[in-house]
C-alpha positions, 0 to 999 in steps of 0.5 A: 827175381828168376829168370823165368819167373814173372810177375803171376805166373813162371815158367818151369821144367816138366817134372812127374807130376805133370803127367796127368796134366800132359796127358790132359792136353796132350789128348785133347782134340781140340789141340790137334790141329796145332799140334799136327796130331792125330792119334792120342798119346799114350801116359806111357809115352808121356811118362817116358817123354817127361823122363828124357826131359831132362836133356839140355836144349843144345842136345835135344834141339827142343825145350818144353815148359811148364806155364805155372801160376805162382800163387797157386804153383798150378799148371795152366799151360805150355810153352815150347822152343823147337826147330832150335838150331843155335848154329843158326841163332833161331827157334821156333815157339809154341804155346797152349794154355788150357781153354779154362785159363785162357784170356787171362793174360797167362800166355803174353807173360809166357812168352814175354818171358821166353822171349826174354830168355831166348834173346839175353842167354840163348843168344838167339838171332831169331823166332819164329812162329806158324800160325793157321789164318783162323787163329786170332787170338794167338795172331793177336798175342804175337803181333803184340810182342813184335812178331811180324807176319813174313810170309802165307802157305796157301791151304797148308793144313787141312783139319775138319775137311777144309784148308786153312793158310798158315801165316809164318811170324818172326821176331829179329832180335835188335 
């Protein structure tokens, strides 16, 4: 078995084909909010964005990947390393899957995976994820892959005029 590959779906490095599937997700406000964006992007920029990919993790202190389903070799979503500090031994995580794919289990692999990857080769001590207070599902899918709620920023995002607290999980490798 690769070693990122589980039992539906496998996790992969964007290549150009995935633009206009970036590009989808990239610009889809319903995003933003997670992803701290506020102005879409550009398929230029994106384009440009896939061609630096290629950088090692070590050198570029992030690492995107593709969420595949095998048996279709369809893209269903993203999952990110970012913050990696290897000095350190900690990342944080990131994760979207696009709204027709959720609920499906795609995103428990994905990071059950990553996880998995980041423990046993990157040799990672730590991760981390930030999650807004209103984001169950993803509250729900971190808690059951022993990440733990360690701290709350009070009003920390402000997204369609409101404030919402951002709870800070973390997962110790044993």
């Amino acid at each position: 078995m690769m070693l990122l590959t589980g039992k539906r779906i496998a996790l992969r490095a964007l290549e150009p084909e995935d633009l206009t599937f970036l590009f989808e997700m990239e610009n889809d406000e319903r995003f933003w909010q997670v992803s701290n964006t506020h102005v879409p992007f550009s398929k230029y920029l994106l384009k440009n964005y896939i061609e630096q990919s290629h950088q090692d993790i070590y050198q570029a202190k992030q690492l995107r990947l593709v969420i595949e389903v095998q048996s279709s070799e369809k893209a269903v979503g993203m999952i990110d390393l970012f913050d990696f500090e290897p000095r350190h031994k900690r990342a944080g995580i990131g994760i979207l899957i696009h709204p027709e794919h959720q609920q499906k289990g795609y995103a428990s692999e994905a990071l059950a995976l990553l996880v998995s990857y980041c423990f046993q080769h990157l040799e990672l001590h730590q991760l981390y994820a930030n999650i807004t207070s209103n984001n169950d599902a993803s509250i729900a899918l971190f808690e059951k892959h022993l990440f733990k709620k360690i701290g709350v920023k009070k009003d920390w995002a402000f997204y369609n005029n409101t404030f919402t607290d951002e709870i800070l999980y973390q997962r110790i490798h044993d």
